[in-house]
N, C-alpha and C positions, 0 to 999 in steps of 0.2 A: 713956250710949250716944248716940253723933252721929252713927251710920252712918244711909245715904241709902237713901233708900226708892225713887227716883227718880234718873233719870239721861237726860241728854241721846245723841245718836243716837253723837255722837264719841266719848263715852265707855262706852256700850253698847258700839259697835265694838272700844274697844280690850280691853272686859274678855272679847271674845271672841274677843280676839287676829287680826281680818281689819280689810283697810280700811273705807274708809265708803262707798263704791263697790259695793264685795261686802257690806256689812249691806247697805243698802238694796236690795240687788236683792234678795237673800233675802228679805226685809221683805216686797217685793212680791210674790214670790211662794208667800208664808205659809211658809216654810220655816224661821222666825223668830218667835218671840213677838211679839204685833201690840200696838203703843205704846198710850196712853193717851190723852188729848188733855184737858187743862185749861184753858180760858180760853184754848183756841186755842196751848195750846203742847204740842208731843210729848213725851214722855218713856216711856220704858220701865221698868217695877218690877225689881228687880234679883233680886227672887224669883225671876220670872219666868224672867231669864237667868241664874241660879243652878242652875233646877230643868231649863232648858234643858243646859247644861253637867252635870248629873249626869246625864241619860239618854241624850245622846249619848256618853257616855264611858264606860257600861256595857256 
């Protein structure tokens, strides 16, 4: 198993199918799973935009 636990904003963006324009503004306005921060770098769990994508889609 190699799948990512982790994922940068460009590629959150695209597994939610909108620009990086429209995540981020979401982002800020919590309307978005809120990223992670390690060592000063962002990233988003993809649970997270996983479990985001099955309850909007319900």
């Amino acid at each position: 198993m190699n799948e990512k636990l982790l994922v940068p904003a460009a590629e959150a963006a695209k597994m939610l199918s909108m620009g990086r324009s429209t995540f981020w503004n979401k982002v800020k306005l919590k309307q978005l799973p809120q990223p992670v921060k390690i060592a000063g770098i962002t990233r988003w769990r993809v649970s997270d935009l996983r479990g985001f994508v099955n309850v909007v889609s319900s």
